[in-house]
C-alpha positions in Angstrom: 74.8 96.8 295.6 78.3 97.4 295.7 81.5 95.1 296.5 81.8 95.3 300.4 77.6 94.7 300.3 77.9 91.4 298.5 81.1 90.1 300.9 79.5 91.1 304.5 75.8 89.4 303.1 78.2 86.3 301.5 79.7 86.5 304.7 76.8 86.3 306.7 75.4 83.4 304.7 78.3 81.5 305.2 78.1 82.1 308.9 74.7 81.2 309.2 75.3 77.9 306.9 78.3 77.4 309.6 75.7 77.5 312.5 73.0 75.7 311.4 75.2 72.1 309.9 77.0 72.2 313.8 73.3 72.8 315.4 72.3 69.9 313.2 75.4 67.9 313.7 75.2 68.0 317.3 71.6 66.8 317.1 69.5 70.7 318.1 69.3 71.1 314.3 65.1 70.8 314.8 64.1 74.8 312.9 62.5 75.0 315.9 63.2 78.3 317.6 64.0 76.9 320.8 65.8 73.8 319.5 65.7 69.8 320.4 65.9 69.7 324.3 65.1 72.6 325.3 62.1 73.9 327.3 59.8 76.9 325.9 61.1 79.3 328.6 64.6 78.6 328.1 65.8 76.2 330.6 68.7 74.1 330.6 68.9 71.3 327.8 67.7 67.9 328.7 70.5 65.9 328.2 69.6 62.4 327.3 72.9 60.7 329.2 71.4 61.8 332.6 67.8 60.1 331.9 67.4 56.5 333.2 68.4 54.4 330.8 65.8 51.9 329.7 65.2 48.5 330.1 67.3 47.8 326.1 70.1 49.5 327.3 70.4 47.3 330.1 70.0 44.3 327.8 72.6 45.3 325.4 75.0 46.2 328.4 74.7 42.8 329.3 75.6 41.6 326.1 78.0 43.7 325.5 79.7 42.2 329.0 78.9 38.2 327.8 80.8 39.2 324.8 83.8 40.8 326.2 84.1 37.4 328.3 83.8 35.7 325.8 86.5 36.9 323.6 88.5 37.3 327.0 88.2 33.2 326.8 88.8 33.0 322.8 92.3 35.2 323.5 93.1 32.9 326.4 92.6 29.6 324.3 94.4 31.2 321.6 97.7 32.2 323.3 97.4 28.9 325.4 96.6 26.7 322.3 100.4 28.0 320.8 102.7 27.7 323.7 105.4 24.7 324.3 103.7 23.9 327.7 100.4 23.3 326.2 101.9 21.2 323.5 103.7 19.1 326.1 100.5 18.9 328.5 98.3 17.8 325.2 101.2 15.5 324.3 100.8 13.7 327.6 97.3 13.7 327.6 96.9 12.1 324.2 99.8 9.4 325.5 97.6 8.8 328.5 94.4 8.4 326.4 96.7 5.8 324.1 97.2 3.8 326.6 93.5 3.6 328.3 92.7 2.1 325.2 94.7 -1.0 325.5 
């Protein structure tokens, strides 16, 4: 085998190597022939973003929503909680509770 042999078959390995981590990256990686998602005859890919999504998926969604609210409430407190107007409006309040307990 001579020089320009080894680099076109090196060449080709590395091509081939190349294909196959992006196939498996992008989740078609399978070694089947016809690869994850698609049908025997060669149709389009299924892709799994158009499928209904499941009753876990709503579940988490809903979570995930709570949450942002949540921390919507916990940045709200927290800015509120260090301006002069809230220390004023808790100074009166505490003055107001001093004197209901006379």
């Amino acid at each position: 085998m001579d020089f320009g042999t080894t680099l076109i078959v090196i060449a080709g390995i590395g091509a081939w190597y190349s294909i196959r981590t992006q196939r498996i990256k992008s989740g078609g990686g399978s070694g089947m022939p016809f690869g994850r998602g698609r049908h025997r005859h060669g149709d389009a890919p299924v892709d799994p973003l158009l499928s209904a999504p499941s009753a876990r998926e709503h579940e988490l969604e809903k979570e995930v929503e709570s949450l942002r609210e949540r921390i919507h409430v916990l940045e709200r407190i927290a800015t509120d909680a260090n301006s002069t107007n809230h220390r004023q409006t808790r100074a009166l309040a505490d003055e107001i509770e001093s004197l209901r307990d006379r």
